[in-house]
N, C-alpha and C positions, 0 to 999 in steps of 0.2 A: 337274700335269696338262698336259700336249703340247696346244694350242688350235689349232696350226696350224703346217704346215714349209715352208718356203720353197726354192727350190733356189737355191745362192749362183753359183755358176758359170753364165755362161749359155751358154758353148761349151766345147770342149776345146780347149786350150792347151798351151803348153809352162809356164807359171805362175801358177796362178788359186787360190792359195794364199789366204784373209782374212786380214787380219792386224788390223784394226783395227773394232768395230761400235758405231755408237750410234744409239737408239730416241728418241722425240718422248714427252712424259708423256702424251698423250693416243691412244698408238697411230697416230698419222696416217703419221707420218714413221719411216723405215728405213733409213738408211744405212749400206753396208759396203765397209771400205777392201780394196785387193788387195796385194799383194807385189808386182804388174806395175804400179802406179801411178793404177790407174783406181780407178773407184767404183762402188759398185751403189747404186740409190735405189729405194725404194717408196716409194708417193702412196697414200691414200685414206681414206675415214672413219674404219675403223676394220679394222688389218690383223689382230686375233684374229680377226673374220668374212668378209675379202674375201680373194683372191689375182690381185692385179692384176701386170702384167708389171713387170719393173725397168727402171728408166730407166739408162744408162750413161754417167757423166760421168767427162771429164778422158782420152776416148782419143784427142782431136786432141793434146795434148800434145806437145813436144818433150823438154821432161823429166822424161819420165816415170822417176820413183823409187817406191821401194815406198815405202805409205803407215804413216806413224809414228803416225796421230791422225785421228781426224774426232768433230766435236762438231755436236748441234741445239741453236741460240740460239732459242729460242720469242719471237715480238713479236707478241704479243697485240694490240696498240692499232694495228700495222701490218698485221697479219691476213697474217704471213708467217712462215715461218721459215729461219733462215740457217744456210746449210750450209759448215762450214769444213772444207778437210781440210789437212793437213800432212804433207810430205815432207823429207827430209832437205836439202831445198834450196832450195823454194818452199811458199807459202803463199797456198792459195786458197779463194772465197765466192763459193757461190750463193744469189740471194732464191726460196726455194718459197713461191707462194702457196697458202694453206689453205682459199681461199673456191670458186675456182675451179679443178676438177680437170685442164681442158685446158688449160690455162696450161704451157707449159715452165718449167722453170727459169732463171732469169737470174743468168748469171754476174755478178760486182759487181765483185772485182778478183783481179790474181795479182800475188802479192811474190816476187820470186827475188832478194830481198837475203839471206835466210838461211830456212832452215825450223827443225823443234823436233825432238828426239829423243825416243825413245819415252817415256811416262811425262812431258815435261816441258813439257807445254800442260794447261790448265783452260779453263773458261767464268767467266766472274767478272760475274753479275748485276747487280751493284754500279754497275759501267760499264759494262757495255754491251757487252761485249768481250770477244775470246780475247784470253788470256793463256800468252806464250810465255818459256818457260826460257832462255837462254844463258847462256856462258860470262861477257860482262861486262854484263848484265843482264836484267831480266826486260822483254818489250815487250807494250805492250795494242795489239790490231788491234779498230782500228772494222770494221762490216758493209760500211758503203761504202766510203771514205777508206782504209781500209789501215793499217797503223801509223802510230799517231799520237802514241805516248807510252813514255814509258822511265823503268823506276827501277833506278837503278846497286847492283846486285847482283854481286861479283865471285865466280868461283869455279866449276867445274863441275859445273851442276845434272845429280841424277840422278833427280829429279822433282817436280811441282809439283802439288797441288790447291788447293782452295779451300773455306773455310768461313765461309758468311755474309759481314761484309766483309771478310775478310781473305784472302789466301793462303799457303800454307805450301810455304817452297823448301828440299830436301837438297841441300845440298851438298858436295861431296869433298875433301878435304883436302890439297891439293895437294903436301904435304913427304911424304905416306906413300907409303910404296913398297908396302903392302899390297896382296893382290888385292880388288877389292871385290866384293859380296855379288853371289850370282847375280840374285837377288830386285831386284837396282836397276841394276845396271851389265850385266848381261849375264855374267859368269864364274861359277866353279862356287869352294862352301867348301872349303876344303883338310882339314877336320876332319872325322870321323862321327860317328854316333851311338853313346852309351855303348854298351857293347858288342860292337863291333865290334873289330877289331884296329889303327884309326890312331888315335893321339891325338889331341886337339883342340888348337888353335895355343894359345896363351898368351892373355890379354887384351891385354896390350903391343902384343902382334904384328898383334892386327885391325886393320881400315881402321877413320877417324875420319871420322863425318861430321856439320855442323853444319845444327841446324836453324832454318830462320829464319821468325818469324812476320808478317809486314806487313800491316799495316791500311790500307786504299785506299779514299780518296773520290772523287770527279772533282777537287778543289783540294786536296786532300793526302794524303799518302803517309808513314808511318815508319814502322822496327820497332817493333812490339809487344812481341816477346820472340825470343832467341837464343839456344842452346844447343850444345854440342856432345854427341853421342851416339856409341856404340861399335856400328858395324855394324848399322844403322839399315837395317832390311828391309822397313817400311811405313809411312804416315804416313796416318791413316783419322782422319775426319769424322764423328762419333755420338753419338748420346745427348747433344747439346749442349755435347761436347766435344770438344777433338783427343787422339784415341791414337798413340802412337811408339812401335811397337815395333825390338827393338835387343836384342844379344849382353849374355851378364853373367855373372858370379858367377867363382868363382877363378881358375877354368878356360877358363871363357867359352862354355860349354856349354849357358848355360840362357838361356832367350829372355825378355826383361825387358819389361813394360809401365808405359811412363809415360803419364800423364793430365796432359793441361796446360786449368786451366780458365776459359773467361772472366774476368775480376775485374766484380764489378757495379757496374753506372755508376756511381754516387756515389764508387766508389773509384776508377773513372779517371779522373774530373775532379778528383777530391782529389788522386791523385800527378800531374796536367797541372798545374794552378794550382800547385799547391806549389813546381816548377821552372820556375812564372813561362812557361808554355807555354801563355799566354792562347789565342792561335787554334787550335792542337787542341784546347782543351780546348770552346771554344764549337761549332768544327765536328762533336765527337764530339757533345755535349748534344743538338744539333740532329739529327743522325741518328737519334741514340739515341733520340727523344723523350723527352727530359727534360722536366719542366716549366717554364711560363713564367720561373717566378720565380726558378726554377737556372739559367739561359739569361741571363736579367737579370743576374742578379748574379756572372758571371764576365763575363760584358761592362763593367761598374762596377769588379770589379777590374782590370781591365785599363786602362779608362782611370783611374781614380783612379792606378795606377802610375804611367802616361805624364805624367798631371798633376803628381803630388808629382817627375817629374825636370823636369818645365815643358819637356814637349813637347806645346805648346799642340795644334799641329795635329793629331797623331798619335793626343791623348785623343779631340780632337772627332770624329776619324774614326770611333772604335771609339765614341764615344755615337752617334753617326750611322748607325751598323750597326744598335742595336736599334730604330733607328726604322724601318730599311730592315726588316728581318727581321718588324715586327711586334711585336717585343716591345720595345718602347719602354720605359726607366726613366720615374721622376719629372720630368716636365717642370722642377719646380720646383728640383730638385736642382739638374743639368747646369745652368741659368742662374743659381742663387745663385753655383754654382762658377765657371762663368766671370765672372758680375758682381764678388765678390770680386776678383777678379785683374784688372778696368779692359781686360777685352774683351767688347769690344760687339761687334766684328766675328763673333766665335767666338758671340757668344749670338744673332745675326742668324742665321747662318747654321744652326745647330741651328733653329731655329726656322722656318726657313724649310722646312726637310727635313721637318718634323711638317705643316705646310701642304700640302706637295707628295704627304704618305701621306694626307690627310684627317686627319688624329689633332690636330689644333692646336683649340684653344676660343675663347672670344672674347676672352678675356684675354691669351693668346699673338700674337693678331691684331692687337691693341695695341702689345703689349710690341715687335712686330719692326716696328712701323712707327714707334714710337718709336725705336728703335733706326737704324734709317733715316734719321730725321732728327736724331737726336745726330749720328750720324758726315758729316751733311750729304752725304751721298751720292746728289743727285737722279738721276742715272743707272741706278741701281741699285733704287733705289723705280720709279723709272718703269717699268723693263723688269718689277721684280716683278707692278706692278700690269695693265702693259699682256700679259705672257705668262702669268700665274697664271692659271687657270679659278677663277671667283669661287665654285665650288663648295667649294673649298683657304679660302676666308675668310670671315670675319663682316664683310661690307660696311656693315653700318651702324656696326659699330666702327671700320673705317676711317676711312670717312668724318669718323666724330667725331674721331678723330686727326689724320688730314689735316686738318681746318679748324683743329684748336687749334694744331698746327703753321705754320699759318700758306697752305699749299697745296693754298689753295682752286681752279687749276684744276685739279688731281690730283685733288681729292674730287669734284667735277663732271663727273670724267670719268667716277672710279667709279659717281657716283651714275646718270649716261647711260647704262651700259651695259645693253641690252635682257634680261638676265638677274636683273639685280638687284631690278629692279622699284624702285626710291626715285627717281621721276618727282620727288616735292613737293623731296625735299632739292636736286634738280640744279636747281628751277628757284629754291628760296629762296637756294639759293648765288649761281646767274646775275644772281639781281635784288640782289642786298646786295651785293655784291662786280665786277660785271662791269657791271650795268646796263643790255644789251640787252635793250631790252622787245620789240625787233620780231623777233629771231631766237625767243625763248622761246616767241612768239605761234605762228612758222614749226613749232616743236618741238612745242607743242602740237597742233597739226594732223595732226601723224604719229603719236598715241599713238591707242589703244581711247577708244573716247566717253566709256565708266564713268572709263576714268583722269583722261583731261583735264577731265571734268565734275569732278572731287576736286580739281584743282590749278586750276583757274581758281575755283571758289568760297571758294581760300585764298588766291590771289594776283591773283585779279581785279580787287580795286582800283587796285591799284599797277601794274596793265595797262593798267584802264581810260584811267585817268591819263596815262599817257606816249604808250600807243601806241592809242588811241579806238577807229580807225577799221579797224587792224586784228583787235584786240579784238572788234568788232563781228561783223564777218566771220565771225569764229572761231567765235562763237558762232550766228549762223546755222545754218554750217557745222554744229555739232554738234547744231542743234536739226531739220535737214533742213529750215530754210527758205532760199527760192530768194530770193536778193537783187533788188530792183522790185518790182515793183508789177503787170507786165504779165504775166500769167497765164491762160492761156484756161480753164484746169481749177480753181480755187483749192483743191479739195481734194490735190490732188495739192501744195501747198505745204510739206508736211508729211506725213516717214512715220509713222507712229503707231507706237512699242513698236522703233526701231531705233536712239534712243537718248535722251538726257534731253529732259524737257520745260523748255519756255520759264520756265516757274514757277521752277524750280528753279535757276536761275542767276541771278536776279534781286538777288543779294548782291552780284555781279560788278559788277553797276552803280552802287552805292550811292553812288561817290564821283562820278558822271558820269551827271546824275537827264536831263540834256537829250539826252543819246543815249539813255539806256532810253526818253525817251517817240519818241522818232524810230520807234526800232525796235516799241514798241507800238504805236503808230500804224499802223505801216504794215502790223502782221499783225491788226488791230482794222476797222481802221478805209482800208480799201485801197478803192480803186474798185471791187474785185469782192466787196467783204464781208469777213467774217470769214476769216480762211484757215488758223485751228485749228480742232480738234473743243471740241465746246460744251463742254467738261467743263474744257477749258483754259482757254476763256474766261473762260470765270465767275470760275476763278481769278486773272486777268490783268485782268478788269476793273475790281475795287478799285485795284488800283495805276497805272492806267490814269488814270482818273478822278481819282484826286486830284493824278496830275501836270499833270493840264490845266485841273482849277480852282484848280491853284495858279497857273500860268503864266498863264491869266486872271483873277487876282488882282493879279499882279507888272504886268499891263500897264496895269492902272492907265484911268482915265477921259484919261491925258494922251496917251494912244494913238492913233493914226488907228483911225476906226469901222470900216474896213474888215477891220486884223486883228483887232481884240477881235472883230467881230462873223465874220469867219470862222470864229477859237475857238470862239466859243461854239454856231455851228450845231454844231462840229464834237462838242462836247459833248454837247448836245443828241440829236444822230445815234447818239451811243453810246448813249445813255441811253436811248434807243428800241429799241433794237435786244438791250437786255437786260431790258425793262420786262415781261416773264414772269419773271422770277427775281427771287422776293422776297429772297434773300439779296441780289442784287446793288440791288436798289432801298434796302435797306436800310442797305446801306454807301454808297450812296447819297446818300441822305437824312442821314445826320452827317455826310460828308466834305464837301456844299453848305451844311449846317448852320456848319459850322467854318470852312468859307474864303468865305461869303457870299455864294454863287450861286446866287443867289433861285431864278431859273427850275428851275434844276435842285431845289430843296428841295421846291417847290410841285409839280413833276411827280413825284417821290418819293413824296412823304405824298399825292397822291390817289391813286397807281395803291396805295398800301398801304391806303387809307381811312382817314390819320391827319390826321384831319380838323381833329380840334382842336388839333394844330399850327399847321396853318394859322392859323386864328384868333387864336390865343394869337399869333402873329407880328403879325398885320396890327392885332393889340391892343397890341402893342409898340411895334411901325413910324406907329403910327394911320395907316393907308392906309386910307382909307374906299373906297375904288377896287375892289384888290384884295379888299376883304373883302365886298364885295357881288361880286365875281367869283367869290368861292368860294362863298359863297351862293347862286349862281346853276346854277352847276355842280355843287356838290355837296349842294344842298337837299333834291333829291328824296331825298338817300340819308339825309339827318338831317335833321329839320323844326328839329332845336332852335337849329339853325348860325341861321335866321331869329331868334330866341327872342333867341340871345346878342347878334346883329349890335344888334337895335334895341334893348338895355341899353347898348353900347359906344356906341351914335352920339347915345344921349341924353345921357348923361353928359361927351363928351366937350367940350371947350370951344370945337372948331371951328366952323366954320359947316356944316351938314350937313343942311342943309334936303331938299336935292334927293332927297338918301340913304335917309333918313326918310320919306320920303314915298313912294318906289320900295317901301322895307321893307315899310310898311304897308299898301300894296296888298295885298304877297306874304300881308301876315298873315290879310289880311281874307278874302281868296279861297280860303286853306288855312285860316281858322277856328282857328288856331293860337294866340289869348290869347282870353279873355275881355276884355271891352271894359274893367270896372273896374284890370285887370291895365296895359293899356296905357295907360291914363290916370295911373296909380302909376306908370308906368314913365316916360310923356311928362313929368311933372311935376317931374321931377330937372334937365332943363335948364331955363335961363332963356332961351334963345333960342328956342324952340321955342313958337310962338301957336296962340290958338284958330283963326282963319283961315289957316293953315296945314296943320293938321290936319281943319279942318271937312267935304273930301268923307267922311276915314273916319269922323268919328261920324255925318254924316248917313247912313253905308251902314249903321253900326252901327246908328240907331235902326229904322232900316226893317227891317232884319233880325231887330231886337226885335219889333215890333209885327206882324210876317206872322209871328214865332213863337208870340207872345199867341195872334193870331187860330186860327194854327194847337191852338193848345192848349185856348183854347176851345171851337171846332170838335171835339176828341178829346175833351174833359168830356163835351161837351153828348149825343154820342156815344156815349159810355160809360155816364154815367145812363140814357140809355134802354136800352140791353143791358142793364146791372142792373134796371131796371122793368121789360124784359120776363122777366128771368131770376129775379125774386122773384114775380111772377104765375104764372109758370110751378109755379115751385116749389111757391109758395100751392096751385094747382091741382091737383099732384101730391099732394098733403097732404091734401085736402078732396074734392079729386072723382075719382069710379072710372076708371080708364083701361080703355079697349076696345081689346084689341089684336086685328086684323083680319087680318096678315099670313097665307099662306096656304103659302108655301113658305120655305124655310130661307134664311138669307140668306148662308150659308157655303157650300151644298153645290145650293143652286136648285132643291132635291126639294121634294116634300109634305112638308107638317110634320106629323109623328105624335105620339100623345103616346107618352110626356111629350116635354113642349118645354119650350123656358127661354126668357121673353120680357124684353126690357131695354126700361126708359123712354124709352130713346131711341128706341124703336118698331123695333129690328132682334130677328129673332127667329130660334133655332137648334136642331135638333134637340140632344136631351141628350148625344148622343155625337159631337155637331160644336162644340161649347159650349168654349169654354178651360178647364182646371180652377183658372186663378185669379180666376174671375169676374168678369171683366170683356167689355163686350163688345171682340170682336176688331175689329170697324171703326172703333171710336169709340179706341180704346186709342191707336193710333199719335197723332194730336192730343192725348186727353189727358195722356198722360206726361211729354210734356216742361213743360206748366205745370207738374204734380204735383211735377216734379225741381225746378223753378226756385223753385216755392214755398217748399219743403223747405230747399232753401239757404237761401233768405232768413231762414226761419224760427231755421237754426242759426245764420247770424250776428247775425243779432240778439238771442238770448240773449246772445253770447258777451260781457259787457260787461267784460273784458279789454281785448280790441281797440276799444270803443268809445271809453277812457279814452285809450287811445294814439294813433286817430286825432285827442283833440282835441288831444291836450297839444302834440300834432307841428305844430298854427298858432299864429298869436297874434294876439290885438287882431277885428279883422271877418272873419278867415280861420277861427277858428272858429265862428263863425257859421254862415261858407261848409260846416266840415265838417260841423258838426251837421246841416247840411241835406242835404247826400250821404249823413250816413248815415240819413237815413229813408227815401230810397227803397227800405230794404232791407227795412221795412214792421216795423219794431221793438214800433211802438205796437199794432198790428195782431195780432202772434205772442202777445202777450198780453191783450187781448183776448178769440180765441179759447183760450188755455187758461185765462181764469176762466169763459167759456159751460163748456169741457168742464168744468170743475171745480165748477161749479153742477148741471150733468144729473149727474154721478157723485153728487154729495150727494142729490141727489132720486132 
């Protein structure tokens, strides 16, 4: 079906003859050669639906020859296509672009070293390139650059195509004197068709021409196959094969087709290898895509050759190909082979090429820097380790090789460098081997805070140690505090969450206890306060604290009063300043406890209420001093602290008059012993006289006899409430009661009947009345004896408890208990249930 005609001529002429046409795969491109030497071009999307004018190349020309050839090179990835044409003299390339239609075309270059003859130019994919026929060779023309390349083909070609990578050249037989085929040379057969009246030539007699197949890469080039054939009329590209057709049979009459067929890969690497044609055979695999392991293992024969003739370098190169290609053999192989054979050099260097692809492991990372330092080659290590990207090595293999070798400033170098990240290795190298503590301090200073916080609480000591002060610094530095003391903001001392806390490094100082307290001191304990958040403190004050009563320990009573006593405010100062935090008064309290810093123990246990530490101390210490100081102080909060004080100062063997007698005041006034209790207690010392103690019993006896009188006063009291309350009662019992009330005493209405009147002369209408019968005035007073009764009544049965309160004295204390417990009215609860249990029998 006709989709579209174009007109090829675009004027009249004296020769506008086509001789030569080729089309773009995608319709874009049209190109048509002249017999005058020029060229017609179409451009456009798509020429089965557009008809856009032709463009006319090649009529500036001076040598203009009819055109032999024009081919489209399509380049996809350049978004162009290249237009060659060929003349029997020159040879020229335009770039079409395919993106943009107003774009001209751009000449690229003109060769007038030779052109091609009809039929004997291709396009060959492969490279990139036309490919042109001559008498002594065939040449490839790059797009831009022009001929670039030559394979020596002798002979005169009468055509050339192309199939996949290969090309196929006829060529003519130069001793025949025959005429050649019209079909390739241009002449006409001297023989007809059967039937006719001329005979046909003999086979002898035809022309001879040989056909040659060559396989072309960009780096290699051979025949494939070569042939000679009798009157070779077409050489066709099809069906995955090449056809040759050519004269034959007795007479030479009948037109013969041969099929010449690829051989399949396996077979051509079989007949390459087998003639020992290592490098076709690897570059055919690789084109071909063979697989890995077929790729490999013609590369292994290849060097295993070179090796079994001990051509050391030759093999290494060709193992060094599959590391470059990607297909790398057995690492393990290539260096058993060379180590056999007492090269290092050769197994360095392999090794080094699997480093340089990435493909090297940690054990090859070893082995080549072992191998480095066999051949004692510090040159050569040096430049590997200083120009490798340490992305090519396992750096901490290194390193471990480097140092057991002995080149530890090489392993510090690696370990320094900012990609590696093994900060601890560079700096346990520097410190065991170099010994600059002040540069390492410098180095820590320039790392992230998280890192140097990680290498200074491993190498801190041995920092601390040598280099103090700038150790100190450093740490500052990473805790964000401002070195002095002189700070108008003291919050601002410290950024909170921008990098470690002070706590946390506090390992760094272990070996250098008199700079940790400098530096706590001064962020605790500065003129402006605290200059961490409380949350640190707390944690920095245990350690605080005990370095400063231990250093108020060490000074010893042989000290000038001036600094002990400056320490100790300075203590003190702390210890106030954290006297909310029971955790911190706690650790406190054992850390004064352990290194004997009274003041500080004694301010501890009373802000905690540990009171009878105190005690228990000043029972140990026998300070009669202090133990009526804490008696005095903390009496109100425990009366017993009284109780214990005047047992310890009886018994003790000092002389304690004064003490005892302070005591006994306190006792008499709080009521705190009974008097027989303190005379038990007085009579344990032998020091202790009646005229000593005589103001407290004469305060005791008077205190006795105004309680007599008072008690007597309450009997005498009491009897008459009971005589009027048995009269009463009598009364109740014997004589009629008139009750006169006139209004409700709940609701202040008239009282209607019915009413409810109660002996106690309060009276209620029946629906103002409580329904538990009692009256509602009198209730609130009675209940509570009626409850109090009730108790007494049930402990008093309970004669469980009665057995256990005595057995718990001895000797005239139970005495004392039996008589506590009658006030619980024991005798009394029974009693009344033999009355009730005489009215129930009656």
């Amino acid at each position: 079906t006709l989709l579209v005609a174009q007109r090829v001529a675009l004027a009249r002429g004296p020769d506008v003859d086509p001789t030569f046409l080729a089309v773009s795969s995608a319709l874009s491109a049209l190109a048509v050669g002249m017999r005058a030497g020029t060229l017609h071009l179409w451009r456009g999307r798509d020429l089965s639906r557009e008809r856009p004018y032709p463009i006319a190349l090649g009529e500036d020309a001076a040598d203009r020859e009819p055109v032999t050839a024009v081919h489209l090179l399509e380049q996809v990835d350049r978004a162009r296509i290249i237009l060659f044409l060929c003349s029997a003299i020159v040879v020229r390339s335009w770039a079409i672009p395919t993106v943009d239609m107003q774009v001209e075309p751009k000449a690229l270059f003109t060769d007038a070293s030779g052109g091609a003859a009809p039929h004997c130019s291709c396009l060959f994919p492969t490279l990139n390139a036309l490919l042109i026929a001559r008498c002594d060779a065939v040449f490839a023309y790059d797009p831009d650059e022009g001929n670039m390349s030559a394979m020596h083909l002798e002979g005169e070609k009468i055509e050339l195509s192309q199939f996949k990578s290969y090309f196929m050249s006829v060529t003519a037989e130069t001793s025949s004197t025959a005429v050649p085929a019209s079909g390739l040379a241009g002449g006409s057969i001297s023989s007809i068709s059967p039937g006719g009246g001329m005979p046909f030539s003999s086979p002898s007699s035809m022309p001879k021409q040989t056909v040659t197949v060559c396989l072309a890469y960009p780096n290699m080039r051979f025949i494939a196959y070569t042939s000679q054939f009798t009157d070779v009329t077409h050489v066709v590209a099809a069906l995955g094969s090449i056809f040759v057709f050519s004269r034959g049979g007795a007479d030479g009459s009948n037109t013969v087709l041969f099929e010449l067929r690829e051989k399949p890969l396996s077979e051509q690497l079989d007949v390459l290898v087998n003639k020992r044609m290592f490098n076709w055979a690897a570059d055919i695999a690789l084109h071909g895509g063979a697989p890995q392991e077929v790729i490999a293992d013609i590369y292994r024969e290849h060097g295993d050759a070179l090796f079994a003739k001990r051509a050391y370098d030759q093999a290494l190169d060709v193992y060094m190909q599959t590391v470059d290609l990607g297909v790398p053999l057995e690492p393990s192989f290539v260096v058993e082979k060379f180590l056999d054979a007492q090269k290092i050099a050769h197994v360095a260097q392999y090794l080094k090429r699997l480093h340089e692809k990435h493909l090297a492991e940690r054990e090859h990372t070893a082995l080549l820097l072992k191998c480095y330092t066999n051949l004692k080659d510090l040159s050569t290590l040096d430049k590997f380790l200083d120009q490798t990207p340490v992305s090519q090595y396992d750096p901490a293999t290194a390193i471990e090789v480097l140092e057991t070798a002995g080149y530890f400033g090489l392993a510090a170098d690696v370990a320094q460098k900012p990609e590696v990240h093994r900060y601890q290795d560079y700096v346990r190298i520097s410190l065991e081997h170099f010994e600059n503590h002040a540069k390492i301090v410098a180095y820590l200073g320039t790392l992230p805070k998280a890192e140097a916080c990680q290498v200074l609480l491993e190498h801190g000591r041995a920092l601390m140690k040598h280099a103090p002060r700038e150790t100190v610094g450093l740490v500052c530095e990473l805790c964000g505090i401002r070195p002095g003391d002189e700070l108008s903001d003291p919050t601002s001392a410290l950024v909170v969450g921008t990098g470690p806390r002070l706590h946390e490094l506090l390992p760094a100082f272990v070996g250098d206890l008199s700079q940790l307290e400098l530096v706590l001191r001064s962020v605790l304990l500065g003129p402006l306060g605290c200059r961490v958040p409380p949350e640190d403190a707390a944690r920095l004050f245990p350690t605080l604290f005990e370095l400063m009563v231990r250093s108020y320990q060490q000074l010893g009573e042989s000290t000038t009063s001036g600094a002990r006593g400056e320490l100790h405010g300075d203590i003190m100062r702390l210890l106030r300043q954290h006297q909310q935090d029971e955790g911190a008064l706690a650790s406190a309290l054992m850390l004064s406890q352990t290194y004997g810093f009274v003041d500080g123990f004694f301010f501890a246990a009373e802000k905690l209420g540990r009171f009878q530490l105190l005690m228990n101390w000043c029972f140990e210490q026998r300070d009669a001093k202090r133990l009526l100081d804490v008696c005095k102080r903390c009496g109100s909060m425990d009366q017993s602290l009284w109780v214990q004080a005047l047992s310890f100062l009886a018994t003790d063997e000092g002389e304690h008059m004064e003490e005892i007698s302070e005591v006994l005041v306190h006792v008499e006034s709080s009521d705190l012993m009974p008097l027989l209790m303190v005379l038990e207690t007085l009579q344990q010392s032998s020091s202790v006289t009646i005229g000593a103690v005589r103001p407290y019993l004469q305060g005791q006896f008077r205190r006795l006899v105004d309680s007599v009188e008072t008690s007597r006063g309450k009997a005498h009291q009491d009897r008459l409430e009971i005589a009027r309350m048995q009269q009463e009662l009598l009364s109740l019992r014997t004589q009629a009661q008139v009750f006169q009330n006139t209004n409700c005493s709940m609701c202040g209405l008239s009282l209607e009947v019915p009413a409810v009147h109660f002996f106690c002369s309060h009276s209620y209408h029946a629906y103002c009345a409580p329904p538990d019968g009692g009256c509602p005035q009198c209730s609130s007073e009675a209940l509570p004896k009626i409850a109090l009764r009730q108790q007494r009544e049930a402990q008093a049965k309970n004669a469980e408890d009665f057995f256990k309160y005595v057995q718990g004295s001895s000797g005239d204390k139970q005495i004392q208990a039996i008589g506590e417990w009658c006030k619980f009215g024991p005798f009394d609860a029974g009693g009344d249930i033999a009355d009730r249990g005489q009215r129930e029998s009656r």
